[in-house]
Chimera marker file (.cmm) of the C-alpha trace (Angstrom):
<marker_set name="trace">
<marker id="1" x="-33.391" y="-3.355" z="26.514" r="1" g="1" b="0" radius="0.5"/>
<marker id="2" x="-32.225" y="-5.397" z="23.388" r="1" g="1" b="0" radius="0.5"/>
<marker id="3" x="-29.768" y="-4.407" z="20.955" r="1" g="1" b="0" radius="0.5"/>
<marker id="4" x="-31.178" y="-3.588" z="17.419" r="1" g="1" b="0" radius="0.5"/>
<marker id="5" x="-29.381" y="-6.254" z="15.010" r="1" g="1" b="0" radius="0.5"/>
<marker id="6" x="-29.084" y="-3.371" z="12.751" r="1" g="1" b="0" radius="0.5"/>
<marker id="7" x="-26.974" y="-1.734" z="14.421" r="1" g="1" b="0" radius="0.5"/>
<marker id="8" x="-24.917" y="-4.697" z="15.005" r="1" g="1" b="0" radius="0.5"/>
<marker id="9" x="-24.574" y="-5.603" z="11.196" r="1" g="1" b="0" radius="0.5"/>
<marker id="10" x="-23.605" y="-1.705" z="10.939" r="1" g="1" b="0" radius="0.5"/>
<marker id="11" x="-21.154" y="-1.827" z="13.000" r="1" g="1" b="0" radius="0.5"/>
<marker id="12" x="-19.893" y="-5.345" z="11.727" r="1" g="1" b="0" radius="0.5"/>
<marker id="13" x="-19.729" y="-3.344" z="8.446" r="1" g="1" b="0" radius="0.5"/>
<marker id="14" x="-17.936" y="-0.803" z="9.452" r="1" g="1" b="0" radius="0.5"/>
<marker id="15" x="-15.091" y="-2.429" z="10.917" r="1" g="1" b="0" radius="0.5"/>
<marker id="16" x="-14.719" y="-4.891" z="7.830" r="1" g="1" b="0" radius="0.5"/>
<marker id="17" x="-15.103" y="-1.832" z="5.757" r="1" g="1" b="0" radius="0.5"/>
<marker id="18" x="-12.069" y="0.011" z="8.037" r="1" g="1" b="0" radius="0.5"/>
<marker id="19" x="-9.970" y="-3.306" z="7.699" r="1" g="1" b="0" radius="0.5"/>
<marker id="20" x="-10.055" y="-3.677" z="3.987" r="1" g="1" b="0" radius="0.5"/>
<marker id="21" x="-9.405" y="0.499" z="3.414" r="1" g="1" b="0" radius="0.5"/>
<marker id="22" x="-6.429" y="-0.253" z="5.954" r="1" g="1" b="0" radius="0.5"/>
<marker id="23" x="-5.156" y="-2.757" z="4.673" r="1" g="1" b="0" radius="0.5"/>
<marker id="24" x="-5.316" y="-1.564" z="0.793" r="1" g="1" b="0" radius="0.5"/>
<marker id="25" x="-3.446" y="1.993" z="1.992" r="1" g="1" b="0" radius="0.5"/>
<marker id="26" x="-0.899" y="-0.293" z="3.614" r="1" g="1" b="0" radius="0.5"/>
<marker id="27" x="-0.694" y="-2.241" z="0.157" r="1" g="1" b="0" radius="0.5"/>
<marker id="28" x="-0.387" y="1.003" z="-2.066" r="1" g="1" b="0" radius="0.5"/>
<marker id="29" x="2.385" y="2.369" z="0.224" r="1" g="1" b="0" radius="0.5"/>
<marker id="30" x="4.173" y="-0.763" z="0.273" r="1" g="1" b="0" radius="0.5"/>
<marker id="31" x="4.082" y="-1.137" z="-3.812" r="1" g="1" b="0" radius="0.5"/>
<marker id="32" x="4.793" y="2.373" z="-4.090" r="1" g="1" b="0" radius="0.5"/>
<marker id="33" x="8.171" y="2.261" z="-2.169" r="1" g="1" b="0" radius="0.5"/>
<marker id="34" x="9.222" y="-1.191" z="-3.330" r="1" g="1" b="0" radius="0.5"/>
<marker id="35" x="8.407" y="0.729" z="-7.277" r="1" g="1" b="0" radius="0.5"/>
<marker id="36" x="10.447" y="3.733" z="-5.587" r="1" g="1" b="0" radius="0.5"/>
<marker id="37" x="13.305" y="0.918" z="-4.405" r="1" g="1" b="0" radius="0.5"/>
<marker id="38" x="13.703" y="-1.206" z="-7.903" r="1" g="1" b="0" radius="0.5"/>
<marker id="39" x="13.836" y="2.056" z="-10.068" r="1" g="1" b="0" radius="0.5"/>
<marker id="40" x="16.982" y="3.856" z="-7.802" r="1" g="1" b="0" radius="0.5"/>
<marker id="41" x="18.335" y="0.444" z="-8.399" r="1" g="1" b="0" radius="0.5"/>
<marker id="42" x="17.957" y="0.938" z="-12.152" r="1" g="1" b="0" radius="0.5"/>
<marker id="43" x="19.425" y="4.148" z="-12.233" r="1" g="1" b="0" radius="0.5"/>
<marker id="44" x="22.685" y="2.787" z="-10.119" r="1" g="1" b="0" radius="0.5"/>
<marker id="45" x="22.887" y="0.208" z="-12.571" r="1" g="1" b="0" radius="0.5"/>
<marker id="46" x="22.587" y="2.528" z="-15.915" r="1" g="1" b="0" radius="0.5"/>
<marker id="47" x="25.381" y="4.800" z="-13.909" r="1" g="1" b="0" radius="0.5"/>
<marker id="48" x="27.610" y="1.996" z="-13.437" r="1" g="1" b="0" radius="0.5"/>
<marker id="49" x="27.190" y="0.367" z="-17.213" r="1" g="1" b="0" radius="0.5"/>
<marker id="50" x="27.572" y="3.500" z="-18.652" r="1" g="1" b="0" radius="0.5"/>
<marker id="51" x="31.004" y="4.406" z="-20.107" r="1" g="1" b="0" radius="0.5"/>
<marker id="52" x="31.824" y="8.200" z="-19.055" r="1" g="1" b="0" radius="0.5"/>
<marker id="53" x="32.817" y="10.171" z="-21.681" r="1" g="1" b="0" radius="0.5"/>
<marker id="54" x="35.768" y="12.679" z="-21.593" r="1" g="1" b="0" radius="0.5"/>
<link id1="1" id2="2" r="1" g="1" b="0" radius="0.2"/>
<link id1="2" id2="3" r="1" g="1" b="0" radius="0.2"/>
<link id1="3" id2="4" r="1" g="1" b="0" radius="0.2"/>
<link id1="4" id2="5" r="1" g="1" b="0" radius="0.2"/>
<link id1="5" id2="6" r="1" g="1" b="0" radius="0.2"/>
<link id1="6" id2="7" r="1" g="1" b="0" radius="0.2"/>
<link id1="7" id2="8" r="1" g="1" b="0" radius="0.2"/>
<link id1="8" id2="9" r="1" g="1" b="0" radius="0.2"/>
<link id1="9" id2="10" r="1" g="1" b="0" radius="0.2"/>
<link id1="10" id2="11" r="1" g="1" b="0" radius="0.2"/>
<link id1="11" id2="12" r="1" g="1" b="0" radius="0.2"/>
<link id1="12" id2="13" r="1" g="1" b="0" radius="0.2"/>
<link id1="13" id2="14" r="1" g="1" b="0" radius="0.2"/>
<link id1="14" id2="15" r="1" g="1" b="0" radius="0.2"/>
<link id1="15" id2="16" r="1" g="1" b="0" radius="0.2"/>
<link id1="16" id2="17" r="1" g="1" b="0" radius="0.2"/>
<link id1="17" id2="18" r="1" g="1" b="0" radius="0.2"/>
<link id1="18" id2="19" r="1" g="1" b="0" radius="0.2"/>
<link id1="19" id2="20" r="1" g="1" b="0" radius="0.2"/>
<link id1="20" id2="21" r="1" g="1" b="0" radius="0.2"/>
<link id1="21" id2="22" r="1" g="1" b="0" radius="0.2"/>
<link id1="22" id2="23" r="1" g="1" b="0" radius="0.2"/>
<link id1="23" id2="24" r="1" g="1" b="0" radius="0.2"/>
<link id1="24" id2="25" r="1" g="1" b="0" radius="0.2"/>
<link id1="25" id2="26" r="1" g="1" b="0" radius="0.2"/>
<link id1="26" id2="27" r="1" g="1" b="0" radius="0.2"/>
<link id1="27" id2="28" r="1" g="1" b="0" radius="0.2"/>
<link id1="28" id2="29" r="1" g="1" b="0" radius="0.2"/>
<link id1="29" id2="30" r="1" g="1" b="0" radius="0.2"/>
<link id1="30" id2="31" r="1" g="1" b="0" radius="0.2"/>
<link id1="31" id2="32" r="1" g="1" b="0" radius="0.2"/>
<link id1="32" id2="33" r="1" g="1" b="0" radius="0.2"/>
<link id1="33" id2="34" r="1" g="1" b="0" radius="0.2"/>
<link id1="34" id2="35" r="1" g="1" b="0" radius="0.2"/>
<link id1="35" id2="36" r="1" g="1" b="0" radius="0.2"/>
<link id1="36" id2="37" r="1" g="1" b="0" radius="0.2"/>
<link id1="37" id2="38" r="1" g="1" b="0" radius="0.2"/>
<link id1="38" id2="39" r="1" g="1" b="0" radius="0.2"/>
<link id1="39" id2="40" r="1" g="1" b="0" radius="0.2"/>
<link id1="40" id2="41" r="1" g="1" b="0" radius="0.2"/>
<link id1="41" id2="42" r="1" g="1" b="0" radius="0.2"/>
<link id1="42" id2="43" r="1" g="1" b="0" radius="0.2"/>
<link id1="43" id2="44" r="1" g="1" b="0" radius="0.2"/>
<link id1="44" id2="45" r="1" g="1" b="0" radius="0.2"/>
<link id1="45" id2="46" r="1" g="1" b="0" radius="0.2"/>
<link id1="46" id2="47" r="1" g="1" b="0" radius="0.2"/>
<link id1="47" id2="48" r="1" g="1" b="0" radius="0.2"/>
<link id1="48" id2="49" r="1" g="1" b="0" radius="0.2"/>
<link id1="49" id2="50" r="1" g="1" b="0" radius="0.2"/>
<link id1="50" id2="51" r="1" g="1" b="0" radius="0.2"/>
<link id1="51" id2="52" r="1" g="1" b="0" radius="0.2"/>
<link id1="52" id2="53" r="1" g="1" b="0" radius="0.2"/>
<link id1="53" id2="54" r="1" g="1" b="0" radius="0.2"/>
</marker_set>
């Protein structure tokens, strides 16, 4: 028995589809802790340039 081609584009579409989700929650996460990263560096920095006051 042959294979419908539909099905074959379908599942070609699916695992493009699965790729690019994959690889935009893997983008998100990896802005959102490099975002996370730089502003804790900020805040050191503001501590540090900040004369205490007594």
């Amino acid at each position: 028995m042959a294979e419908n081609p539909f099905l074959s584009i379908l599942a070609l579409v699916a695992v493009v589809l699965l790729v690019v989700v994959t690889g935009g929650i893997g983008y998100l996460t990896l802005a959102d802790w490099r975002d996370r990263r730089r502003l804790e560096q900020e805040k050191r920095e503001t501590r540090r340039s900040t004369p205490k006051r007594r």
